[in-house]
gemmi code that builds the backbone of each chain (N, CA, C; Angstrom):
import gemmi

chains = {
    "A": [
        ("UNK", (133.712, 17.639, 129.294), (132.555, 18.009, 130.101), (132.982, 18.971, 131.208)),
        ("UNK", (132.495, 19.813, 131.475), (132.767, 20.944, 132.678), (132.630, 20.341, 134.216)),
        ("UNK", (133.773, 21.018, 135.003), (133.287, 20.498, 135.842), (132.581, 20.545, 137.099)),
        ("UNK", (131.712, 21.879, 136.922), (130.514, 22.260, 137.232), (129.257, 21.131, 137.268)),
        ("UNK", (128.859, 20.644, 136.286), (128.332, 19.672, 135.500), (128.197, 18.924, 136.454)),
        ("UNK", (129.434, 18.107, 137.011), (129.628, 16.657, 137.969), (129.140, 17.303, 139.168)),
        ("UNK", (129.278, 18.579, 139.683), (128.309, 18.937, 140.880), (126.609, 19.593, 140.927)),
        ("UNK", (126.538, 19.340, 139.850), (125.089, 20.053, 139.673), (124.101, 19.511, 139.731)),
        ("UNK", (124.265, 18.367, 139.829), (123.421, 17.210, 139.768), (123.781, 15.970, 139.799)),
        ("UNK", (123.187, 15.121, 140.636), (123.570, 13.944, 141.529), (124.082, 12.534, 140.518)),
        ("UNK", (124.008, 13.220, 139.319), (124.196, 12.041, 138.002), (122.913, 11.267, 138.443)),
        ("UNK", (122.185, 11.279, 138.618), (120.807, 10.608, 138.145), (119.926, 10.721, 137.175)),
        ("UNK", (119.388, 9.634, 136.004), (119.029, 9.966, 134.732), (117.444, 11.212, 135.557)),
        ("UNK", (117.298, 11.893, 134.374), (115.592, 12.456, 134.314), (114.891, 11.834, 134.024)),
        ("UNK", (113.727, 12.269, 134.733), (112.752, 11.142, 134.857), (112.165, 10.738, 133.524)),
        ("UNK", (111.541, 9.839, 132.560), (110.980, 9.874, 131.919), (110.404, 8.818, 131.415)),
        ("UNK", (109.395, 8.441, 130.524), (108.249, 7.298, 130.196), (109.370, 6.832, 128.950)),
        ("UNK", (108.885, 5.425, 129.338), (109.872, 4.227, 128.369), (108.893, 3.624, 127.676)),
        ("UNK", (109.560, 3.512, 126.037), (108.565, 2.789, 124.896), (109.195, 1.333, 123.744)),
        ("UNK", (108.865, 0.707, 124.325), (109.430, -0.387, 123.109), (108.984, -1.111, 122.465)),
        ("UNK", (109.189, 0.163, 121.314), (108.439, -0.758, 120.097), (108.907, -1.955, 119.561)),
        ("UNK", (108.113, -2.792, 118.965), (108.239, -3.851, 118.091), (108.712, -3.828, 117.051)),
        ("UNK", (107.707, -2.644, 116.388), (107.779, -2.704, 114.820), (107.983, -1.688, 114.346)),
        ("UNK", (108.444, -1.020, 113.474), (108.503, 0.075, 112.840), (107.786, 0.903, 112.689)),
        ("UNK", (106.649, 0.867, 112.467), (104.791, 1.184, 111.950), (104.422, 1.611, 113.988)),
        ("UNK", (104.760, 1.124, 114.837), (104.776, 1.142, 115.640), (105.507, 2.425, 116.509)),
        ("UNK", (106.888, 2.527, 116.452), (107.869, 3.360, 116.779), (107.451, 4.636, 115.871)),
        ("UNK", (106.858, 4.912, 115.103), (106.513, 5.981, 113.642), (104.817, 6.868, 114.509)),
        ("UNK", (104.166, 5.274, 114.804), (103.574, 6.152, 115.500), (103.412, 6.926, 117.044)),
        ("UNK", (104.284, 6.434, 117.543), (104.516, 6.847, 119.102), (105.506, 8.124, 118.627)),
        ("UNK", (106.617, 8.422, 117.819), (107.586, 9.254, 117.583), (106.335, 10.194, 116.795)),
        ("UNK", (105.322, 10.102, 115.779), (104.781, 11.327, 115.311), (103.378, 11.549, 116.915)),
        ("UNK", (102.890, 11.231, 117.815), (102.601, 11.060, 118.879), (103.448, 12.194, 119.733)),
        ("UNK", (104.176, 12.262, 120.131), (105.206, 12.940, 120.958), (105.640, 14.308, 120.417)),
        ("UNK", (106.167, 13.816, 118.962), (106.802, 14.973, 118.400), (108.208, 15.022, 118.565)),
        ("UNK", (108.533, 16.319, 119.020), (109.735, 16.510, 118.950), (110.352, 15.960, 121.064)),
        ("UNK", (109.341, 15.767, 122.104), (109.366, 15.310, 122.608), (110.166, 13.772, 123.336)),
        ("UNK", (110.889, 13.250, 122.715), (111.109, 11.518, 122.493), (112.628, 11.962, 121.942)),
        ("UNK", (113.370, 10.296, 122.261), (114.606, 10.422, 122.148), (114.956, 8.866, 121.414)),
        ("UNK", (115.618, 8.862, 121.101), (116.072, 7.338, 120.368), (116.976, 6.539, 121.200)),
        ("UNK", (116.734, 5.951, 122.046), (117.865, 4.964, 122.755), (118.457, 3.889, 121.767)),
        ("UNK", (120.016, 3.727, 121.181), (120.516, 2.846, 120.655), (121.570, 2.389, 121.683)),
        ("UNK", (122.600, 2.657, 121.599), (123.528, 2.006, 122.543), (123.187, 2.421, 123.873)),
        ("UNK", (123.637, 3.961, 123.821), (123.489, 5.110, 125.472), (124.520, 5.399, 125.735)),
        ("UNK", (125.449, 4.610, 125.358), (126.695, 5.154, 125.769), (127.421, 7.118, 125.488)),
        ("UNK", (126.686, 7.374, 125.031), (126.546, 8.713, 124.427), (125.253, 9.516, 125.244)),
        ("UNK", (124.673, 8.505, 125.067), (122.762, 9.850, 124.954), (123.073, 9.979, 126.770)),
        ("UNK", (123.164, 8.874, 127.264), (123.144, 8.977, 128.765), (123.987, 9.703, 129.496)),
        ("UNK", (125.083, 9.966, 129.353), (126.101, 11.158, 130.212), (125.509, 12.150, 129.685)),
        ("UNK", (124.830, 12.841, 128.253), (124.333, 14.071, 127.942), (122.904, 14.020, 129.059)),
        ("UNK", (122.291, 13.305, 129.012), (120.637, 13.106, 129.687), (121.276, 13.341, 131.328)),
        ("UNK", (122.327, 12.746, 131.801), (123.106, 13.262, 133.549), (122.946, 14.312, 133.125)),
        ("UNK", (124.457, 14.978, 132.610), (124.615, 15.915, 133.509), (124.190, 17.478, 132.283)),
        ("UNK", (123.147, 17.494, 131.772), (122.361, 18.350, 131.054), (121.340, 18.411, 131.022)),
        ("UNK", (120.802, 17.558, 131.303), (119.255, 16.381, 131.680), (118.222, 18.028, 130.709)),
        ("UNK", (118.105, 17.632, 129.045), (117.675, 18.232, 128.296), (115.905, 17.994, 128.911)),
        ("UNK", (114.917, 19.328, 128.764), (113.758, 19.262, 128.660), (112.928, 18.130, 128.141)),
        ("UNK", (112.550, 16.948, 128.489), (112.239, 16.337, 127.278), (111.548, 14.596, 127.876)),
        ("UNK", (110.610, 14.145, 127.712), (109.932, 13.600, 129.006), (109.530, 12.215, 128.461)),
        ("UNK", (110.132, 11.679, 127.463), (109.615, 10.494, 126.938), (110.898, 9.613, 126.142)),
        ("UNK", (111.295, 8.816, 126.478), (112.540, 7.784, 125.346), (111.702, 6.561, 124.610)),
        ("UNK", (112.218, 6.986, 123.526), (112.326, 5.678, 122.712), (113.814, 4.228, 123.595)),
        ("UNK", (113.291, 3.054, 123.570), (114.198, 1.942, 123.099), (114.359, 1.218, 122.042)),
        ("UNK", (114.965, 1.612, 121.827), (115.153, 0.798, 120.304), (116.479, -0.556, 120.370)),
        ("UNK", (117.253, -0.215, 121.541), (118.529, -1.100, 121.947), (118.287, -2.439, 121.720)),
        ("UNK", (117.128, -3.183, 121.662), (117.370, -4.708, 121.647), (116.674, -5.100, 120.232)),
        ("UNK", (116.571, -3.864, 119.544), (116.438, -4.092, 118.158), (115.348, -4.749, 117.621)),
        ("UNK", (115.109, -4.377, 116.405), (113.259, -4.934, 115.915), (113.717, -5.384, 114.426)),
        ("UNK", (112.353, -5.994, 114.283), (112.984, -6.624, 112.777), (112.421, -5.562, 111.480)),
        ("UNK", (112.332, -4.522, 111.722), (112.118, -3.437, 111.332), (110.264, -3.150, 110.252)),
    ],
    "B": [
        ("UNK", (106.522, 8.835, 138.532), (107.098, 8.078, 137.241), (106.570, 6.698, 137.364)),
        ("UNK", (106.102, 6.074, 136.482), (105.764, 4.811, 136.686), (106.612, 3.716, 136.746)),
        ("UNK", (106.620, 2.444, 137.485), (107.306, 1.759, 137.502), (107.198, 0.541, 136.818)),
        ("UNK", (108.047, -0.201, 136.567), (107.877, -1.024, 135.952), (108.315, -2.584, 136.375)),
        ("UNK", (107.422, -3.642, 136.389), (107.655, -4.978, 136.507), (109.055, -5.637, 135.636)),
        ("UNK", (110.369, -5.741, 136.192), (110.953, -6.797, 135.106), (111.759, -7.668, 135.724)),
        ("UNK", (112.766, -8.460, 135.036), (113.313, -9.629, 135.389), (114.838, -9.537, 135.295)),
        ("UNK", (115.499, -9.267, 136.480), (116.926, -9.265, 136.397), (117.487, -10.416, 136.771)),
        ("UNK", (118.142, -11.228, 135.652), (118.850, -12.609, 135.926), (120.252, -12.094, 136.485)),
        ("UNK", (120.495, -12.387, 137.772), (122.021, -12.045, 138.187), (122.760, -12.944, 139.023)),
        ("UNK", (123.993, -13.409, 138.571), (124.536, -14.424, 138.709), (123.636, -15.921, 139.315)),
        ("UNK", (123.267, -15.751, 137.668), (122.681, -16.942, 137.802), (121.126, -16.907, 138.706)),
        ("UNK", (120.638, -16.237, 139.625), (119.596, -15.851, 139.910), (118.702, -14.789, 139.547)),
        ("UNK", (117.193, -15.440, 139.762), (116.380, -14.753, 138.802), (115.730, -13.754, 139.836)),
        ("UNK", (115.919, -12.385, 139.718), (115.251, -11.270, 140.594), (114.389, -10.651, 139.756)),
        ("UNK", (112.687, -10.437, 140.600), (111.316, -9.957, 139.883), (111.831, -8.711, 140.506)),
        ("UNK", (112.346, -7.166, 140.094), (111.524, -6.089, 140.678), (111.227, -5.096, 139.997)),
        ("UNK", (110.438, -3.965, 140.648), (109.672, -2.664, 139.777), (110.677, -1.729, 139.773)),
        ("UNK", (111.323, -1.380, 138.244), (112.145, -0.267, 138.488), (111.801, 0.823, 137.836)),
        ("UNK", (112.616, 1.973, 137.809), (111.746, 3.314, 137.127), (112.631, 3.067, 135.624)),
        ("UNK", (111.889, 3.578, 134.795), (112.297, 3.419, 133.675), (114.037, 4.502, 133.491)),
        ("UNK", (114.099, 5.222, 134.584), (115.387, 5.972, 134.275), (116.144, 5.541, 135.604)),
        ("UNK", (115.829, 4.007, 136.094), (116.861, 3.451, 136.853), (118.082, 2.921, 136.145)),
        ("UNK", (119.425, 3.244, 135.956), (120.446, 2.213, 135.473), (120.591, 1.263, 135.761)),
        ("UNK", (121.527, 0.361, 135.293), (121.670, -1.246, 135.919), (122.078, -0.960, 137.183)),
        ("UNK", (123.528, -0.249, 136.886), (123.897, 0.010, 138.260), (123.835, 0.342, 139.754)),
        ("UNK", (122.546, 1.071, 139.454), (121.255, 1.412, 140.131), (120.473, 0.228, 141.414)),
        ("UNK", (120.267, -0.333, 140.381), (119.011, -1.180, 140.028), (119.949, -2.408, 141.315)),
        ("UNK", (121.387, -2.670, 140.748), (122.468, -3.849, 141.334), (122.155, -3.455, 142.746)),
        ("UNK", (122.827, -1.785, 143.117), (123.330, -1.946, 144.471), (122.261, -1.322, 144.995)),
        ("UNK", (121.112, -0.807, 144.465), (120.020, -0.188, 145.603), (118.507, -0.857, 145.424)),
        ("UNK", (118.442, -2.076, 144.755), (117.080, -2.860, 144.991), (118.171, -4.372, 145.453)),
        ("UNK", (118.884, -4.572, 144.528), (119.744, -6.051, 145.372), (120.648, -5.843, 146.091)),
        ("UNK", (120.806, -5.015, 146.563), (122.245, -4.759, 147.775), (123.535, -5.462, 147.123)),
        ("UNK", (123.147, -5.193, 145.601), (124.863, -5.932, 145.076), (125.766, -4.814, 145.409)),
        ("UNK", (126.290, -4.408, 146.437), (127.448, -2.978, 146.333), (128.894, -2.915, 145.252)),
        ("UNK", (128.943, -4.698, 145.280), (130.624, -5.097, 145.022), (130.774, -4.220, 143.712)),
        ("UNK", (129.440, -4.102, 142.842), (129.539, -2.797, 141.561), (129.978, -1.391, 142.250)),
        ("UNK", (131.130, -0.641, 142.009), (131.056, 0.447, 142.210), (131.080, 1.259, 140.801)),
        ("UNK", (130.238, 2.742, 142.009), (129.857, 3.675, 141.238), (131.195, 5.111, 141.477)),
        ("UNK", (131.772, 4.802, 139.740), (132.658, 6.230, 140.237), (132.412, 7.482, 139.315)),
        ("UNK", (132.436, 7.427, 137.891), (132.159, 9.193, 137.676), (130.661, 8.798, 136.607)),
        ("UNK", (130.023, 7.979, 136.630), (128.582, 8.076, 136.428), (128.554, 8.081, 135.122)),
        ("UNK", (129.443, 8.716, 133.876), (129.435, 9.055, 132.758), (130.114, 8.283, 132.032)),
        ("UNK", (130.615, 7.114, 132.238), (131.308, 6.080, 131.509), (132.724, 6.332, 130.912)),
        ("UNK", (132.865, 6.896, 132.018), (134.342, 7.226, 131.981), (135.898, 6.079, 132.586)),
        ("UNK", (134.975, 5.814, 133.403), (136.346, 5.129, 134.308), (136.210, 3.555, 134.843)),
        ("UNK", (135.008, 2.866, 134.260), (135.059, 1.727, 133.851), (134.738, 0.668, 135.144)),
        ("UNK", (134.980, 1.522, 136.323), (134.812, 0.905, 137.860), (133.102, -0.071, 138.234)),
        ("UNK", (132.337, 0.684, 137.672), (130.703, -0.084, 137.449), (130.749, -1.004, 136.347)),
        ("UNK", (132.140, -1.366, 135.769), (131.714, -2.767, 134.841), (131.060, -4.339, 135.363)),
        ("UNK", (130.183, -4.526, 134.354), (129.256, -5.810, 134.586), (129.750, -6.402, 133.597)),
        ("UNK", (129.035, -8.059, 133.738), (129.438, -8.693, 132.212), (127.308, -8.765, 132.005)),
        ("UNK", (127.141, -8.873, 131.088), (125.965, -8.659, 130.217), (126.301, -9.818, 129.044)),
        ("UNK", (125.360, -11.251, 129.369), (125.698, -12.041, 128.244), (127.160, -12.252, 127.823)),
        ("UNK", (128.002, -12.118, 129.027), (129.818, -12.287, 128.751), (129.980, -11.483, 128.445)),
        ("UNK", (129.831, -10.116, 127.934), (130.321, -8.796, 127.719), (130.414, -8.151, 128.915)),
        ("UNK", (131.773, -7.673, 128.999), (131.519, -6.226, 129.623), (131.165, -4.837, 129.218)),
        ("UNK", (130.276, -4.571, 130.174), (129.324, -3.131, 129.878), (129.198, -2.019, 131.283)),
        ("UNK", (129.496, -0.712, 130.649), (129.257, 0.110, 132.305), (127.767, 0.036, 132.345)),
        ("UNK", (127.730, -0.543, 133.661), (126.429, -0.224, 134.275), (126.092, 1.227, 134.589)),
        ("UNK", (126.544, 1.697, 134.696), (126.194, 3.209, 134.766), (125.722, 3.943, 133.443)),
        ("UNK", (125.856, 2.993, 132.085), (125.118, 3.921, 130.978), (124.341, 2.638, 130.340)),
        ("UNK", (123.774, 1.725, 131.368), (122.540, 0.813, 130.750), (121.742, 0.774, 131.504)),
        ("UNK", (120.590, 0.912, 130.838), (118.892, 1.266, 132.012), (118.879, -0.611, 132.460)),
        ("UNK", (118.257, 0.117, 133.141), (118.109, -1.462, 134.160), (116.759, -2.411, 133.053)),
        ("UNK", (115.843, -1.566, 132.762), (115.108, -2.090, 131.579), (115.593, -2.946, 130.768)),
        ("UNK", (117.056, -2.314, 129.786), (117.745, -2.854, 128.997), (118.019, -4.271, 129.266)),
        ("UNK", (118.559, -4.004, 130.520), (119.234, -5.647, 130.854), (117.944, -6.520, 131.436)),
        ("UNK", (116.986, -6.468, 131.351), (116.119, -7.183, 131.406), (116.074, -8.682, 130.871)),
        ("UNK", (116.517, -9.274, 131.556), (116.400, -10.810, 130.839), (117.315, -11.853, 130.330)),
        ("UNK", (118.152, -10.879, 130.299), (120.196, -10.389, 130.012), (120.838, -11.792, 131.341)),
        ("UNK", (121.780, -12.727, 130.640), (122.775, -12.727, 131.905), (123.981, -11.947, 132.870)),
        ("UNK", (123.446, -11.210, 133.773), (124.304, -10.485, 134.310), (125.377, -11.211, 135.768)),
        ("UNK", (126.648, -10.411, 134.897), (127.527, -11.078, 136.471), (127.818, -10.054, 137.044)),
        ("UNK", (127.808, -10.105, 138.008), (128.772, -8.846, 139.010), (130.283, -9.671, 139.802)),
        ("UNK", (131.101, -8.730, 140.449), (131.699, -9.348, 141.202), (131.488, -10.508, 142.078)),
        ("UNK", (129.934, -10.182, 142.408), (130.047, -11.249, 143.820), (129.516, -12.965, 143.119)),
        ("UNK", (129.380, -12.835, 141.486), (128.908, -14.106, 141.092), (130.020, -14.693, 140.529)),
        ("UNK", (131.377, -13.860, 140.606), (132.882, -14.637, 140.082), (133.576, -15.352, 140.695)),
        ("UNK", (133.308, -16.260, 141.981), (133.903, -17.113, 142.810), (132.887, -18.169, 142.639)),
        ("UNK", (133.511, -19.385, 143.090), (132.418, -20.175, 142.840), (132.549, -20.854, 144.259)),
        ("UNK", (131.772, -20.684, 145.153), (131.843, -20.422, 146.204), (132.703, -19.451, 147.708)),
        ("UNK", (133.304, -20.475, 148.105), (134.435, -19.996, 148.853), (135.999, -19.700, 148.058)),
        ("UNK", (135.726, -20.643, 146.896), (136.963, -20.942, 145.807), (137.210, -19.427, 144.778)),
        ("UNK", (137.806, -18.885, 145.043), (138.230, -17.611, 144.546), (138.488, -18.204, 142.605)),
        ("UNK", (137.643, -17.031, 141.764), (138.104, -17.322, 140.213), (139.653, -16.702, 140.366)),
        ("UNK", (140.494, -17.784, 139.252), (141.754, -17.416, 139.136), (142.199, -16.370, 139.095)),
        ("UNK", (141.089, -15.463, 138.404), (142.034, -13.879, 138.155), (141.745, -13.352, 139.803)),
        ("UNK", (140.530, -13.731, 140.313), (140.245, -12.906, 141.961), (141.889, -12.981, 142.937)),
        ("UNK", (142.203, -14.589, 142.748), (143.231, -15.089, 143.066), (144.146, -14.596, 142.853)),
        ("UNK", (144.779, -14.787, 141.295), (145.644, -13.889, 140.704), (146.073, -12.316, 141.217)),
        ("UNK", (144.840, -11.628, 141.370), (144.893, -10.392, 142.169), (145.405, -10.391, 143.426)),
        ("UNK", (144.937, -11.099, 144.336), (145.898, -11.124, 145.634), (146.852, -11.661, 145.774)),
        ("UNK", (147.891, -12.560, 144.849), (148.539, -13.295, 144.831), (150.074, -11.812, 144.599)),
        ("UNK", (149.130, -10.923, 143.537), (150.368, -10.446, 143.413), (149.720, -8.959, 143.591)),
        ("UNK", (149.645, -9.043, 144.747), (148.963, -7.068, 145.152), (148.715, -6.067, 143.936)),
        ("UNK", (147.873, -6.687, 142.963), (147.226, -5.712, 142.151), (145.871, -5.265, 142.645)),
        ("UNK", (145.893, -5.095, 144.302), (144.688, -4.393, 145.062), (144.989, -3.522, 145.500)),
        ("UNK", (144.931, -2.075, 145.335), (145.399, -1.315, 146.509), (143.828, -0.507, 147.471)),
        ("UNK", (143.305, 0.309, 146.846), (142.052, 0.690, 147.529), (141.034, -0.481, 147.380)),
        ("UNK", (141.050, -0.969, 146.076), (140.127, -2.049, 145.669), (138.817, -1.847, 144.357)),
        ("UNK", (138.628, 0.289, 145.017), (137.672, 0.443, 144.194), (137.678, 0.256, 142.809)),
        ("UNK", (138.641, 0.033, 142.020), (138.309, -0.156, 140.249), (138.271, -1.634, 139.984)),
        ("UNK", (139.112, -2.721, 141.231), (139.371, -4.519, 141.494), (137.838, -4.628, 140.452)),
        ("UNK", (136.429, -4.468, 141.135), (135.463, -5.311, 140.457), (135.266, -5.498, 138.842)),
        ("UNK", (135.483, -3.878, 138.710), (135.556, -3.489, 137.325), (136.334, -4.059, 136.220)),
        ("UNK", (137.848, -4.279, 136.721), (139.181, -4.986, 136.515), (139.123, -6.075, 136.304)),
        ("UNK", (138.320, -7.163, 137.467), (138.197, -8.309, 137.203), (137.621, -8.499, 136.172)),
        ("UNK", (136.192, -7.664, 136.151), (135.416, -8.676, 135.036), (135.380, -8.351, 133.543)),
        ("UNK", (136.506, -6.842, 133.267), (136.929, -6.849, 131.904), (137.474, -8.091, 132.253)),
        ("UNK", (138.592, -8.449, 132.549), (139.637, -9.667, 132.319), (139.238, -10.595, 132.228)),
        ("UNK", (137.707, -10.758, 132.946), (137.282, -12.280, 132.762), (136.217, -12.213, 131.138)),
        ("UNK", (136.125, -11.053, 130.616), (135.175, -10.863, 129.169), (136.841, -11.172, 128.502)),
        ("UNK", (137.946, -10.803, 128.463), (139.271, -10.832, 127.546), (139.588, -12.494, 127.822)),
        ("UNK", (139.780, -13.130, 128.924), (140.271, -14.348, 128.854), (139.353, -15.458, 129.165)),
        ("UNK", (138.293, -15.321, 128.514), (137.041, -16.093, 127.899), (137.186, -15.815, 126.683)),
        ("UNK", (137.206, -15.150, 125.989), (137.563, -14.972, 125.005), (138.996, -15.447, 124.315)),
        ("UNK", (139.795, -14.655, 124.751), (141.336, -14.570, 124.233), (141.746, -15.356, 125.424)),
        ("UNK", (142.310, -17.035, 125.190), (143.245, -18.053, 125.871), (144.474, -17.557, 126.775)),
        ("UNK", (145.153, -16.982, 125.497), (146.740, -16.674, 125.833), (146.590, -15.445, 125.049)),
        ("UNK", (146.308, -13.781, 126.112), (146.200, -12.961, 125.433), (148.034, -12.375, 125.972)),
        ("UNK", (148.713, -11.854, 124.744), (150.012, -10.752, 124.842), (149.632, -9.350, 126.107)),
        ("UNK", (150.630, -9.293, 126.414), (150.971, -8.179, 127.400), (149.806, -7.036, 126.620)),
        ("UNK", (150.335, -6.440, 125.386), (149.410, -5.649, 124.626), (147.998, -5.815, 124.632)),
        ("UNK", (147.567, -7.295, 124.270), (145.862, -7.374, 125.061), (145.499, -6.802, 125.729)),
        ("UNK", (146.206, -7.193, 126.960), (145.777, -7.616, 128.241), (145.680, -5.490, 128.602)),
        ("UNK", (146.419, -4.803, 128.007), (146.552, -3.856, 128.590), (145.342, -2.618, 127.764)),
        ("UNK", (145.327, -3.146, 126.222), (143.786, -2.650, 125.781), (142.596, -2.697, 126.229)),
        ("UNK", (142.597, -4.275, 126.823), (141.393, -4.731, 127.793), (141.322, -3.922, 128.740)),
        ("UNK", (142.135, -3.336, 129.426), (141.655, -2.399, 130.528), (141.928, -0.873, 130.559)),
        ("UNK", (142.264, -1.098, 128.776), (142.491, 0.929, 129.259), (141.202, 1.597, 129.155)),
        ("UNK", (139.754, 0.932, 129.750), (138.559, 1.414, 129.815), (138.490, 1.552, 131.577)),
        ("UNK", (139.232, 1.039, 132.479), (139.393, 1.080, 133.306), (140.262, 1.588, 134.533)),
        ("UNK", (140.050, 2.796, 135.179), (140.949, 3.675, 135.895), (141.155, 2.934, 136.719)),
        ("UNK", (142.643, 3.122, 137.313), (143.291, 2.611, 138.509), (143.908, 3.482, 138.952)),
        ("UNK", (143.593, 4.307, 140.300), (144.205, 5.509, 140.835), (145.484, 5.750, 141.808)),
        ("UNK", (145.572, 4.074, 142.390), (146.152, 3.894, 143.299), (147.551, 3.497, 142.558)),
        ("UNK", (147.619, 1.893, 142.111), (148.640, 1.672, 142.096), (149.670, 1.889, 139.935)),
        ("UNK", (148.682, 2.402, 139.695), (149.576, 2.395, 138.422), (148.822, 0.585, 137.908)),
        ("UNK", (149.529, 0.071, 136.763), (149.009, -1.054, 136.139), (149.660, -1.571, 135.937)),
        ("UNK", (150.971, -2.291, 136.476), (151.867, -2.960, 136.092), (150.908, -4.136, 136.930)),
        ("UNK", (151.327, -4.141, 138.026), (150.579, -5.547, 138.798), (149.119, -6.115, 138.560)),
        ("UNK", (148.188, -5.157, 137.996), (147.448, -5.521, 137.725), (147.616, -6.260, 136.294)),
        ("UNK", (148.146, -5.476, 135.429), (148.640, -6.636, 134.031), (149.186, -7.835, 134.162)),
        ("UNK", (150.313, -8.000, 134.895), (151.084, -8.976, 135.832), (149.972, -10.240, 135.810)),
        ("UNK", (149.225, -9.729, 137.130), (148.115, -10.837, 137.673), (147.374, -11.362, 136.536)),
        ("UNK", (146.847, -10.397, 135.519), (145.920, -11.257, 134.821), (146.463, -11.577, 133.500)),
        ("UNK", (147.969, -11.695, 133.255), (148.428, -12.644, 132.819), (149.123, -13.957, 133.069)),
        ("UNK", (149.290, -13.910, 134.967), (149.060, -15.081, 135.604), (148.001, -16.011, 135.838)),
        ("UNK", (146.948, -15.139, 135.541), (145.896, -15.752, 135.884), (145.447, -16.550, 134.587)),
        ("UNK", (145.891, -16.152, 133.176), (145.902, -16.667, 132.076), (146.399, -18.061, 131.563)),
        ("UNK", (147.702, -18.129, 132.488), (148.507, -19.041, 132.462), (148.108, -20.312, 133.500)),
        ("UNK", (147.406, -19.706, 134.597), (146.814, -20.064, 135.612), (145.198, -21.136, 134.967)),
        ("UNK", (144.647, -20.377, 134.108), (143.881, -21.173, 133.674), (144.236, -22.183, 132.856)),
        ("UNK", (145.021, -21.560, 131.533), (145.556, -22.489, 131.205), (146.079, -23.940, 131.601)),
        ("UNK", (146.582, -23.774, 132.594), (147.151, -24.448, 133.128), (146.235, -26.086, 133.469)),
        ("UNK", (145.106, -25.084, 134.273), (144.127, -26.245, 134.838), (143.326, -26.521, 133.601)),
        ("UNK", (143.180, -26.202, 132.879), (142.148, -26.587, 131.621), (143.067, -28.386, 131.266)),
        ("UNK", (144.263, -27.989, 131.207), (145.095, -29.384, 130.638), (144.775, -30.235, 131.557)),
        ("UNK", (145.224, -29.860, 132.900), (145.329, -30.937, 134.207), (143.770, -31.628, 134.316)),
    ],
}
model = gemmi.Model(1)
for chain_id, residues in chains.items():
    chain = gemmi.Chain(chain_id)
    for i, (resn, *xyz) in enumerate(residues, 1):
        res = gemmi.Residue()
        res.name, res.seqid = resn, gemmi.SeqId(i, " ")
        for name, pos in zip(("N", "CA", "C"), xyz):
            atom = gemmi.Atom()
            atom.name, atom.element = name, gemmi.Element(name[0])
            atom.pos, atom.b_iso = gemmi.Position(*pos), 0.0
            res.add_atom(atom)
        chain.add_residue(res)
    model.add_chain(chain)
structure = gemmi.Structure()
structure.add_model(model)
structure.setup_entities()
């Protein structure tokens, strides 16, 4: 990661609307809803240092982390 | 941004508050509960210093939404003594100056306390996987390995007695 990056921004996530679906049929329709808009939260350990310090255009997450019975 | 109603169980107490959906745990610990003893060092889950235990796991708080842990048993540093009575590894740590600034200690502890809840009698080699998620700037890691394989032995110990 550059280290530009670590001063450019205060490492605070971007702001954005949280969704947790239940069901599959559920998550299908909030993700065709949004579009290309929405992000898939599974672990974060990944998505979240990209969402700091790049903080992509993009104004809505999926959770999917505590898992559904699909 | 809207906020949201949830339920952070932390050490053992149950806290109601509204957080933003792009609050982290870590967040959430030291700036709605004044838990500080979490420190925050490079934000990106790099250096292991914001570790929590989550259901006996350790996890950086710095890359879990406070949402996530919703409901979750969370420990921080300040729920690893059981009162005035220091946990063995806290002990262990001052016993044999594996403190020097302090800032990575919280982090340190509570990998060690997710490894020796787990693993009884973990080898030097454990003990030192267990924390290569965790930076120590000050003193190097000998004493800190040291301690929390005293502290191993240390439990051990009292489990028999």
């Amino acid at each position: 990661m550059p280290l530009e990056a670590f001063h450019m921004n205060n490492m605070r996530l971007p702001g954005f609307a949280y969704h947790e679906p239940t069901r599959l049929e559920e998550l299908l329709s909030i993700k065709q809803e949004l579009k290309q808009d929405c992000l898939l939260l599974a672990g974060g350990t990944d998505l979240l240092p990209m969402l700091k310090t790049s903080q992509p255009n993009c104004s809505s997450r999926f959770s999917t982390s505590k898992g559904f019975p699909g | 941004m809207k906020k949201k109603l949830t339920e952070l169980h932390v050490n053992g107490e149950v806290h109601s508050l509204a957080v933003k959906p792009n609050d982290t745990l870590l967040e959430a610990l030291r700036e709605h509960l004044g838990l500080v003893g979490t420190k925050e060092g490079c934000s990106v889950g790099e250096c292991g210093a914001c570790t929590v235990l989550v259901n006996g796991r350790a996890v950086l708080s710095c890359l879990t939404l406070a949402l996530d842990a919703a409901g979750m048993e969370i420990t921080t540093i300040e729920g690893v003594s059981q009162g005035e009575t220091l946990d063995p590894i806290q002990q262990a740590f001052v016993d044999h100056g594996a403190v020097q600034c302090g800032f990575c200690t919280p982090g340190m502890i509570l990998t060690a306390k997710e490894l020796l809840t787990e693993q009884k009698k973990p080898s030097v080699a454990q003990i030192k996987e267990s924390v290569s998620g965790n930076f120590c700037r000050c003193t190097g890691y000998t004493k800190i390995v040291e301690a929390i394989e005293v502290a191993s032995k240390s439990i051990e110990h009292r489990a028999k007695s």
